[in-house]
MARFIMAR-398755 format. One record per atom (N, C-alpha, C): residue number from 1; residue in three letters; atom name; z, y, x. Coordinates in steps of 0.2 Angstrom, whole numbers. Atoms other than C-alpha are relative to their C-alpha. Last residue first. Example, Ala and Ser with C-alpha at 12.3 -4.5 7.8 and 13.67 -1.06 7.14 Angstrom:
! residues 2
GUVEX   marmar   marfi   voke       Z       Y       X
GUVEX        2     SER      N      -1      -6      -4
GUVEX        2     SER     CA      36      -5      68
GUVEX        2     SER      C       3       5      -4
GUVEX        1     ALA      N       0      -6       4
GUVEX        1     ALA     CA      39     -22      62
GUVEX        1     ALA      C       0       6       4
! end
This chain:
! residues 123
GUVEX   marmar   marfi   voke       Z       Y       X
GUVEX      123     UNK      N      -2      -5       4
GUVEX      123     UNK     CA      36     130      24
GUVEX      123     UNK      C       8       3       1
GUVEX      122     UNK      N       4      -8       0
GUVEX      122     UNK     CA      29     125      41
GUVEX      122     UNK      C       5       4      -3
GUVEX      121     UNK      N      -5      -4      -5
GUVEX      121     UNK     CA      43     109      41
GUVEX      121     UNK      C      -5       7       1
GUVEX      120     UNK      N      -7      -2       4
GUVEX      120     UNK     CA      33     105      24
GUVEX      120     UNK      C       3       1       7
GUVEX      119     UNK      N      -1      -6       6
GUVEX      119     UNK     CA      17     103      32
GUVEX      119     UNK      C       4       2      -3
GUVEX      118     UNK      N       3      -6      -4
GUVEX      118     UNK     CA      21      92      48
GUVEX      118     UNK      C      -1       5      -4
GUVEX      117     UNK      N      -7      -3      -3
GUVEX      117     UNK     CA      31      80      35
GUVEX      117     UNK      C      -2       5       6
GUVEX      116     UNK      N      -2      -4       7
GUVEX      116     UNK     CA      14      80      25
GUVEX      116     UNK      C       8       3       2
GUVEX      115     UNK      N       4      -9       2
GUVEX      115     UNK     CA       3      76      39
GUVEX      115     UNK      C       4       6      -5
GUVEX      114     UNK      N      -4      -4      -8
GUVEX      114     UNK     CA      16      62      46
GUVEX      114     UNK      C      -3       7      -1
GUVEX      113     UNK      N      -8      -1       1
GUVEX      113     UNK     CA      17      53      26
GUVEX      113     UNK      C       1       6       7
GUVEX      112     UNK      N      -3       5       0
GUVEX      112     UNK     CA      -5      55      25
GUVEX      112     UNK      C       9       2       0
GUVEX      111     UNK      N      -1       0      -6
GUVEX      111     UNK     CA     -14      71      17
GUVEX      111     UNK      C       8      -9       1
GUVEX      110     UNK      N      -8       1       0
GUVEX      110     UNK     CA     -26      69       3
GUVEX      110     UNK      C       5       1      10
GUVEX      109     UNK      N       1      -8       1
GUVEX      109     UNK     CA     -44      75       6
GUVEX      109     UNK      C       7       1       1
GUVEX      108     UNK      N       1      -3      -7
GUVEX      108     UNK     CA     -48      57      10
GUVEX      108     UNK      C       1       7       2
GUVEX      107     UNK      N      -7       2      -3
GUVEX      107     UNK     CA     -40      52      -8
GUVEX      107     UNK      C       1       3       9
GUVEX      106     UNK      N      -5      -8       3
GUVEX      106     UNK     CA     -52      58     -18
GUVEX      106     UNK      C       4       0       7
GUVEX      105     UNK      N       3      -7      -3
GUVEX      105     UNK     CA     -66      46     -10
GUVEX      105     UNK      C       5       5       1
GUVEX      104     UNK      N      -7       0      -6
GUVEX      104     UNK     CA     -54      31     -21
GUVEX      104     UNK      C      -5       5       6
GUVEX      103     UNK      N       2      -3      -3
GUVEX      103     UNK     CA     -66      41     -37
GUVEX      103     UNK      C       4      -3       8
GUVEX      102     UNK      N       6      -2       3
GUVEX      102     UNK     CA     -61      34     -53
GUVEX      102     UNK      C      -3       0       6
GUVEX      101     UNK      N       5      -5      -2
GUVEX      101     UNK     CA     -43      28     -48
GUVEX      101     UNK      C      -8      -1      -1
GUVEX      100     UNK      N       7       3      -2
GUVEX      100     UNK     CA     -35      18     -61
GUVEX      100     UNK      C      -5       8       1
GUVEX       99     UNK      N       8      -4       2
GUVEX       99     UNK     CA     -18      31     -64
GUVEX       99     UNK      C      -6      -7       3
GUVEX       98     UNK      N       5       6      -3
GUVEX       98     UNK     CA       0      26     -65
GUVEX       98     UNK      C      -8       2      -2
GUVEX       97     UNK      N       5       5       4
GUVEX       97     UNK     CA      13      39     -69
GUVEX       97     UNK      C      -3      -3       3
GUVEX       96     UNK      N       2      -3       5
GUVEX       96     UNK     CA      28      51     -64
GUVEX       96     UNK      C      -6      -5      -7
GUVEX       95     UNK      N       9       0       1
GUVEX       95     UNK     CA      36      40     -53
GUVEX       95     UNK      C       0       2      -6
GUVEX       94     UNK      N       1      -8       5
GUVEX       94     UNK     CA      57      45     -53
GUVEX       94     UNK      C      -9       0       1
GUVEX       93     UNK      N      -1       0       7
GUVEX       93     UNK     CA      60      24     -47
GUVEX       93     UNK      C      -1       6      -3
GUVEX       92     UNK      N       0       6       2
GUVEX       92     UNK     CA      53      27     -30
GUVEX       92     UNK      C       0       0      -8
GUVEX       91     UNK      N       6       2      -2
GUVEX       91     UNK     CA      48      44     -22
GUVEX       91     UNK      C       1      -9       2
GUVEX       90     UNK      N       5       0       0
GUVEX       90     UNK     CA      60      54     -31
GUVEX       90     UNK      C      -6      -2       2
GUVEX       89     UNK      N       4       5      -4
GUVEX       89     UNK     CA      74      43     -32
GUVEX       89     UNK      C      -8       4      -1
GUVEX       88     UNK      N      -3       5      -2
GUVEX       88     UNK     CA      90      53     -37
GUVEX       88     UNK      C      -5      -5       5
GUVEX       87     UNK      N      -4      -3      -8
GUVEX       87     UNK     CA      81      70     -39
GUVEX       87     UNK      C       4      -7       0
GUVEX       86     UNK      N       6      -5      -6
GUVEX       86     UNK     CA      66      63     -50
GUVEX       86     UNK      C       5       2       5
GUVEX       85     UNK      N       3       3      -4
GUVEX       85     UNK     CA      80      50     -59
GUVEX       85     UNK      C      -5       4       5
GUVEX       84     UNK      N      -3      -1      -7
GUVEX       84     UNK     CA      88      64     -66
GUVEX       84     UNK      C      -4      -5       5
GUVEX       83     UNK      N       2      -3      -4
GUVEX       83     UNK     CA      75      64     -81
GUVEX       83     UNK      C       2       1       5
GUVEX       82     UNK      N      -5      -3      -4
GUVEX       82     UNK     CA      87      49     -89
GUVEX       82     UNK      C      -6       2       6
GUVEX       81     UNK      N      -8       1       1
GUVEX       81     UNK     CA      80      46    -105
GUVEX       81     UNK      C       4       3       6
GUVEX       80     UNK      N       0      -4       7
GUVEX       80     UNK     CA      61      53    -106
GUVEX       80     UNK      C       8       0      -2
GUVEX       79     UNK      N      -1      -5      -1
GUVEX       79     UNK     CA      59      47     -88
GUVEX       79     UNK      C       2       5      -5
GUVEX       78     UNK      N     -10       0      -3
GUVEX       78     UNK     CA      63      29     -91
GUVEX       78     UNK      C       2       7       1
GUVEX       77     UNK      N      -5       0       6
GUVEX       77     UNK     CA      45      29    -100
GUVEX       77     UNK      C       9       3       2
GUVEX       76     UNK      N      -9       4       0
GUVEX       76     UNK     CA      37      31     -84
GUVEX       76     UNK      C       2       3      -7
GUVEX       75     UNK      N      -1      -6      -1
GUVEX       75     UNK     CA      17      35     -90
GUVEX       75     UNK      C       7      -4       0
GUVEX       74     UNK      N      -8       2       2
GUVEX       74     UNK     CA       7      21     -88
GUVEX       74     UNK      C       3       7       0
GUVEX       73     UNK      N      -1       5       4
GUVEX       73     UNK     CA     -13      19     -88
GUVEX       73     UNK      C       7      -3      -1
GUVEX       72     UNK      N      -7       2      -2
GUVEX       72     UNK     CA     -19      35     -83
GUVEX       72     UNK      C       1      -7      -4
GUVEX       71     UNK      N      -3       2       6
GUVEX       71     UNK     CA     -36      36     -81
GUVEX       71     UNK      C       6      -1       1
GUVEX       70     UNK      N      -1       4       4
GUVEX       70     UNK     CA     -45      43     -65
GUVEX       70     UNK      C       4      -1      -8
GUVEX       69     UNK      N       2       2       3
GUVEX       69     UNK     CA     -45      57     -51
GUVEX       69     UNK      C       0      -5      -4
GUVEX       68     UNK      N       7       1       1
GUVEX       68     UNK     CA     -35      62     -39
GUVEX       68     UNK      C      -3      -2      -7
GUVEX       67     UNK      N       1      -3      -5
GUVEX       67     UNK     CA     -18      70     -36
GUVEX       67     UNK      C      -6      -2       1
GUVEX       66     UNK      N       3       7       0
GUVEX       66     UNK     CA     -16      73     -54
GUVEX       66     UNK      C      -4       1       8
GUVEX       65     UNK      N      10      -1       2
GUVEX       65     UNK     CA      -8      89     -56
GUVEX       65     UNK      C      -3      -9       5
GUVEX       64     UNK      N       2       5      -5
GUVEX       64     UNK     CA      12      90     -59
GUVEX       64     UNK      C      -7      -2      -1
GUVEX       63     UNK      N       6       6       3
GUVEX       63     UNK     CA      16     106     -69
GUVEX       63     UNK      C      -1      -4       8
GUVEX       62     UNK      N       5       2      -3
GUVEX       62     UNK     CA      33     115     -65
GUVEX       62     UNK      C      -7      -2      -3
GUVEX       61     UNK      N       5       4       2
GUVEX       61     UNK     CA      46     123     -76
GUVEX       61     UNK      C      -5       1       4
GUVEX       60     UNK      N       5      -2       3
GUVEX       60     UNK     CA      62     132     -68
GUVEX       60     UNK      C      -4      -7      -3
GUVEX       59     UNK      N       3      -8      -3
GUVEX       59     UNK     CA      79     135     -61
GUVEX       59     UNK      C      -8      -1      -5
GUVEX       58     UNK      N      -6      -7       2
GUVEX       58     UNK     CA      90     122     -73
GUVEX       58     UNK      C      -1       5       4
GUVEX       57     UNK      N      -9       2      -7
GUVEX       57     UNK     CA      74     108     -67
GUVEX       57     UNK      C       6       9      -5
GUVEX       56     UNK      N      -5      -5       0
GUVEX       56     UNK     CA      59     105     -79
GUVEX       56     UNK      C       7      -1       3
GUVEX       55     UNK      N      -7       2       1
GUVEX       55     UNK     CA      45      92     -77
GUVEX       55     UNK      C       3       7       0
GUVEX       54     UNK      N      -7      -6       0
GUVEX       54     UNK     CA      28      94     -85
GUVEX       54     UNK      C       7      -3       3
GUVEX       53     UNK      N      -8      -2       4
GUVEX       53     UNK     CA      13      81     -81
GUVEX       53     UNK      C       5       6       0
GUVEX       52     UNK      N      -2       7       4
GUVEX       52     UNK     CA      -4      80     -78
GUVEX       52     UNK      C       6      -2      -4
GUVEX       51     UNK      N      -7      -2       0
GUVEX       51     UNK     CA     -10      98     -74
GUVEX       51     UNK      C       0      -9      -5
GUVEX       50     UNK      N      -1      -2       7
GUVEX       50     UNK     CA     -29      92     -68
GUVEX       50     UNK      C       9      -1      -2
GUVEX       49     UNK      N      -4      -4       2
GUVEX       49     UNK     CA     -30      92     -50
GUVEX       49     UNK      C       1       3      -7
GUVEX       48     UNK      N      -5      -2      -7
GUVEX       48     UNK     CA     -42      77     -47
GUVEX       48     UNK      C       3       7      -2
GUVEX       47     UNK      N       4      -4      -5
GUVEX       47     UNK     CA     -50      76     -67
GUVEX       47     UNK      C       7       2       8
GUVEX       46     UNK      N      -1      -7      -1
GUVEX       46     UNK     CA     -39      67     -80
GUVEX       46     UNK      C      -5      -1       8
GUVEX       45     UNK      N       4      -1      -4
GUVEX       45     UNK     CA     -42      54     -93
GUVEX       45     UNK      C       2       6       4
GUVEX       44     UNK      N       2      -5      -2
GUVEX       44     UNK     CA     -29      49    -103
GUVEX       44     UNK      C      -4       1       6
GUVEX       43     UNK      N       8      -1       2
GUVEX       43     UNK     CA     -28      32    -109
GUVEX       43     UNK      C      -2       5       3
GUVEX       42     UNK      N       3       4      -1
GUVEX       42     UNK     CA      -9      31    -109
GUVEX       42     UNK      C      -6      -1      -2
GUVEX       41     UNK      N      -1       6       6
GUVEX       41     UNK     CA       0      46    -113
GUVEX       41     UNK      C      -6      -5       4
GUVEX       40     UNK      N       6       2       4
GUVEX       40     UNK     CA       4      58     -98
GUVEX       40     UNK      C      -1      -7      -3
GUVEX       39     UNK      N       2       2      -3
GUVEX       39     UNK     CA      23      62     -94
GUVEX       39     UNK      C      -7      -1      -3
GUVEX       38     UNK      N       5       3       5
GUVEX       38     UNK     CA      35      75    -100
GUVEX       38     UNK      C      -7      -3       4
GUVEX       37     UNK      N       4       4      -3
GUVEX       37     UNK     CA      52      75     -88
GUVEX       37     UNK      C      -6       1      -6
GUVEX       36     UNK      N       5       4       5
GUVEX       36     UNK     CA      66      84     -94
GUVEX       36     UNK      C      -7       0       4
GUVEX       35     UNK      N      -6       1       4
GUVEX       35     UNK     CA      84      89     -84
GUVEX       35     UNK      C      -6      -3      -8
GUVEX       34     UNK      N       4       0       5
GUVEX       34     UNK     CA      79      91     -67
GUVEX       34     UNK      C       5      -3      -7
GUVEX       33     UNK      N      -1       5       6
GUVEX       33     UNK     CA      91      97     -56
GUVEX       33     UNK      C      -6      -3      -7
GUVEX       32     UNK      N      -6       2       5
GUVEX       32     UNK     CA      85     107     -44
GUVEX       32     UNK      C       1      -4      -3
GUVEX       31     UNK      N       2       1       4
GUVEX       31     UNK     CA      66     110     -40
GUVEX       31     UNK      C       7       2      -4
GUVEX       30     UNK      N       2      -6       3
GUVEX       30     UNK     CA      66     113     -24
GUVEX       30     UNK      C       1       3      -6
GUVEX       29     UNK      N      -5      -4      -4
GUVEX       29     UNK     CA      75      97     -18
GUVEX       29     UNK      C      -3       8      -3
GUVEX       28     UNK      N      -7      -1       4
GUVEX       28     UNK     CA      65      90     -31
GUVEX       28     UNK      C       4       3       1
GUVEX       27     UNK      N       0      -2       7
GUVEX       27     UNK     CA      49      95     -23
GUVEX       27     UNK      C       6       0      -2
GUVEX       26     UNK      N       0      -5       0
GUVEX       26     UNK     CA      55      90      -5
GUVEX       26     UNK      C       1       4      -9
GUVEX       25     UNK      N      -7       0      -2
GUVEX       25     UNK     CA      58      72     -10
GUVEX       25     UNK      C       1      10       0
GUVEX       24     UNK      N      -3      -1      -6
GUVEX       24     UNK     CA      39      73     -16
GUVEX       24     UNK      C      10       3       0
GUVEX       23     UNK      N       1      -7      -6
GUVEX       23     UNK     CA      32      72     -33
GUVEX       23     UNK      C       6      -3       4
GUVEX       22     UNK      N      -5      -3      -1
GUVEX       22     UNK     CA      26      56     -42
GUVEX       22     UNK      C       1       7       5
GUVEX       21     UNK      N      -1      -7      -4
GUVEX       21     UNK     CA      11      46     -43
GUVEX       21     UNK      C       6       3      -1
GUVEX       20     UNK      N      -6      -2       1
GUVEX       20     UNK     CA       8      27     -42
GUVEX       20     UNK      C       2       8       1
GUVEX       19     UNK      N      -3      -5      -5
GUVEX       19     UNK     CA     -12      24     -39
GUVEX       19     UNK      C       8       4      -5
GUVEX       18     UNK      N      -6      -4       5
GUVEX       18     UNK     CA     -21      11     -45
GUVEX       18     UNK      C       4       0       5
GUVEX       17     UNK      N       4      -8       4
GUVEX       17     UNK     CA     -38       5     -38
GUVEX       17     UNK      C       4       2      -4
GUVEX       16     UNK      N       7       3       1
GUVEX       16     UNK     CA     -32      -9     -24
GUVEX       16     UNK      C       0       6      -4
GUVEX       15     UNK      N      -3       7      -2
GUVEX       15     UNK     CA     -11      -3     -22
GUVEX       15     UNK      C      -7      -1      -4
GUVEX       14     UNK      N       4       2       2
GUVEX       14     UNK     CA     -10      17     -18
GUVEX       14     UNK      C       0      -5      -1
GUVEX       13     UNK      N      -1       8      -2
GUVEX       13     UNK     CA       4      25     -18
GUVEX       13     UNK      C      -6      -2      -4
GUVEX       12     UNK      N       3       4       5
GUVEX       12     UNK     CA       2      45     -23
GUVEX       12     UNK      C       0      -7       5
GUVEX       11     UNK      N       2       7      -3
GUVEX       11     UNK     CA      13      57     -19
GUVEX       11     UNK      C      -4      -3      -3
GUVEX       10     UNK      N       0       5       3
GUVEX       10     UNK     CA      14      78     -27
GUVEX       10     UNK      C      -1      -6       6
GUVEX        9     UNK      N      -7       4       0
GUVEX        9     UNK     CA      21      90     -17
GUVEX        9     UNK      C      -1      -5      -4
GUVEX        8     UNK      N      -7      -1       4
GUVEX        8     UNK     CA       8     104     -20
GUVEX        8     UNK      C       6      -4      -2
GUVEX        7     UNK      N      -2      -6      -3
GUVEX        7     UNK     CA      -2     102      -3
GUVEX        7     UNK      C       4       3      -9
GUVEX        6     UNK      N       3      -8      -1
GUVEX        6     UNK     CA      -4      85      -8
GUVEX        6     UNK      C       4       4       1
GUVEX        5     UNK      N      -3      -5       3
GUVEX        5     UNK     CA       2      69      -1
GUVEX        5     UNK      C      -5       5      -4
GUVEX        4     UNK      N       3      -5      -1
GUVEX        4     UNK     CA      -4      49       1
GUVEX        4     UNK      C       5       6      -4
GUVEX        3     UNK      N      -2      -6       5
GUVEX        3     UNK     CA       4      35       1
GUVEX        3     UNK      C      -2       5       6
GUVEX        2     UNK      N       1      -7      -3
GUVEX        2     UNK     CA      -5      17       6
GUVEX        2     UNK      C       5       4      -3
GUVEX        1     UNK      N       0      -6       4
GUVEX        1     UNK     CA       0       0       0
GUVEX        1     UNK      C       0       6       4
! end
Protein backbone atom coordinates (compact mmCIF):
# COMPACT_ATOMS: atom_id res chain seq x y z
CA UNK A 1 0.00 0.00 0.00
CA UNK A 2 1.21 3.36 -1.06
CA UNK A 3 0.26 6.97 0.86
CA UNK A 4 0.27 9.73 -0.70
CA UNK A 5 -0.27 13.79 0.42
CA UNK A 6 -1.53 17.02 -0.90
CA UNK A 7 -0.60 20.35 -0.33
CA UNK A 8 -4.02 20.71 1.51
CA UNK A 9 -3.41 18.01 4.15
CA UNK A 10 -5.32 15.50 2.81
CA UNK A 11 -3.86 11.44 2.66
CA UNK A 12 -4.55 9.06 0.46
CA UNK A 13 -3.69 5.07 0.77
CA UNK A 14 -3.51 3.44 -2.04
CA UNK A 15 -4.39 -0.62 -2.24
CA UNK A 16 -4.85 -1.73 -6.39
CA UNK A 17 -7.54 0.99 -7.56
CA UNK A 18 -8.92 2.21 -4.12
CA UNK A 19 -7.80 4.72 -2.41
CA UNK A 20 -8.35 5.46 1.51
CA UNK A 21 -8.65 9.21 2.17
CA UNK A 22 -8.41 11.16 5.13
CA UNK A 23 -6.61 14.50 6.49
CA UNK A 24 -3.24 14.63 7.87
CA UNK A 25 -2.08 14.46 11.57
CA UNK A 26 -1.10 18.04 10.95
CA UNK A 27 -4.62 19.04 9.71
CA UNK A 28 -6.25 18.04 12.92
CA UNK A 29 -3.70 19.30 15.02
CA UNK A 30 -4.82 22.67 13.19
CA UNK A 31 -8.10 21.97 13.11
CA UNK A 32 -8.82 21.48 17.01
CA UNK A 33 -11.17 19.39 18.11
CA UNK A 34 -13.38 18.18 15.75
CA UNK A 35 -16.82 17.81 16.89
CA UNK A 36 -18.80 16.79 13.11
CA UNK A 37 -17.69 15.08 10.31
CA UNK A 38 -20.00 14.96 7.06
CA UNK A 39 -18.74 12.44 4.57
CA UNK A 40 -19.69 11.61 0.88
CA UNK A 41 -22.68 9.26 -0.09
CA UNK A 42 -21.71 6.14 -1.72
CA UNK A 43 -21.72 6.48 -5.58
CA UNK A 44 -20.68 9.77 -5.90
CA UNK A 45 -18.60 10.80 -8.45
CA UNK A 46 -15.95 13.39 -7.77
CA UNK A 47 -13.35 15.14 -10.05
CA UNK A 48 -9.33 15.46 -8.50
CA UNK A 49 -10.06 18.47 -6.06
CA UNK A 50 -13.59 18.48 -5.70
CA UNK A 51 -14.83 19.62 -2.09
CA UNK A 52 -15.51 15.97 -0.78
CA UNK A 53 -16.16 16.26 2.64
CA UNK A 54 -16.98 18.83 5.64
CA UNK A 55 -15.39 18.45 8.99
CA UNK A 56 -15.78 20.95 11.73
CA UNK A 57 -13.47 21.62 14.82
CA UNK A 58 -14.62 24.41 18.01
CA UNK A 59 -12.29 26.95 15.75
CA UNK A 60 -13.61 26.43 12.44
CA UNK A 61 -15.21 24.60 9.25
CA UNK A 62 -13.05 23.07 6.55
CA UNK A 63 -13.82 21.22 3.26
CA UNK A 64 -11.81 18.03 2.43
CA UNK A 65 -11.23 17.79 -1.53
CA UNK A 66 -10.84 14.52 -3.18
CA UNK A 67 -7.28 13.95 -3.66
CA UNK A 68 -7.87 12.42 -7.00
CA UNK A 69 -10.23 11.48 -9.07
CA UNK A 70 -13.04 8.54 -9.00
CA UNK A 71 -16.12 7.14 -7.29
CA UNK A 72 -16.65 7.09 -3.73
CA UNK A 73 -17.53 3.82 -2.64
CA UNK A 74 -17.56 4.11 1.33
CA UNK A 75 -17.93 6.92 3.47
CA UNK A 76 -16.71 6.25 7.40
CA UNK A 77 -20.01 5.78 9.05
CA UNK A 78 -18.20 5.74 12.66
CA UNK A 79 -17.53 9.41 11.72
CA UNK A 80 -21.15 10.55 12.17
CA UNK A 81 -21.03 9.14 16.09
CA UNK A 82 -17.76 9.83 17.40
CA UNK A 83 -16.22 12.81 14.94
CA UNK A 84 -13.25 12.77 17.51
CA UNK A 85 -11.74 9.97 15.93
CA UNK A 86 -10.08 12.59 13.22
CA UNK A 87 -7.88 13.93 16.28
CA UNK A 88 -7.37 10.59 18.02
CA UNK A 89 -6.40 8.64 14.80
CA UNK A 90 -6.22 10.76 11.97
CA UNK A 91 -4.31 8.72 9.59
CA UNK A 92 -6.10 5.37 10.67
CA UNK A 93 -9.30 4.77 11.97
CA UNK A 94 -10.58 9.01 11.32
CA UNK A 95 -10.53 7.96 7.27
CA UNK A 96 -12.88 10.10 5.59
CA UNK A 97 -13.84 7.89 2.56
CA UNK A 98 -12.97 5.28 0.08
CA UNK A 99 -12.80 6.18 -3.58
CA UNK A 100 -12.25 3.66 -7.06
CA UNK A 101 -9.52 5.67 -8.68
CA UNK A 102 -10.69 6.81 -12.26
CA UNK A 103 -7.39 8.17 -13.27
CA UNK A 104 -4.28 6.28 -10.85
CA UNK A 105 -1.98 9.13 -13.11
CA UNK A 106 -3.51 11.61 -10.49
CA UNK A 107 -1.52 10.36 -7.96
CA UNK A 108 2.04 11.49 -9.69
CA UNK A 109 1.21 14.92 -8.75
CA UNK A 110 0.52 13.88 -5.13
CA UNK A 111 3.36 14.12 -2.81
CA UNK A 112 5.06 11.09 -1.10
CA UNK A 113 5.26 10.56 3.41
CA UNK A 114 9.25 12.40 3.29
CA UNK A 115 7.85 15.23 0.67
CA UNK A 116 5.00 15.96 2.81
CA UNK A 117 7.01 16.03 6.18
CA UNK A 118 9.54 18.48 4.30
CA UNK A 119 6.41 20.66 3.40
CA UNK A 120 4.76 21.02 6.54
CA UNK A 121 8.23 21.74 8.55
CA UNK A 122 8.26 25.01 5.78
CA UNK A 123 4.82 25.90 7.11
Amino acid sequence: MSRYFTQDHEWIDVDGDTGTVGISDYAQGALGDIVFVDVPEEGRELSKGDEAATVESVKAASDVYAPVSGTVVEGNAALADEPALVNSDPEGEGWFFKITLSDPSELDALMNESAYADFVAKL
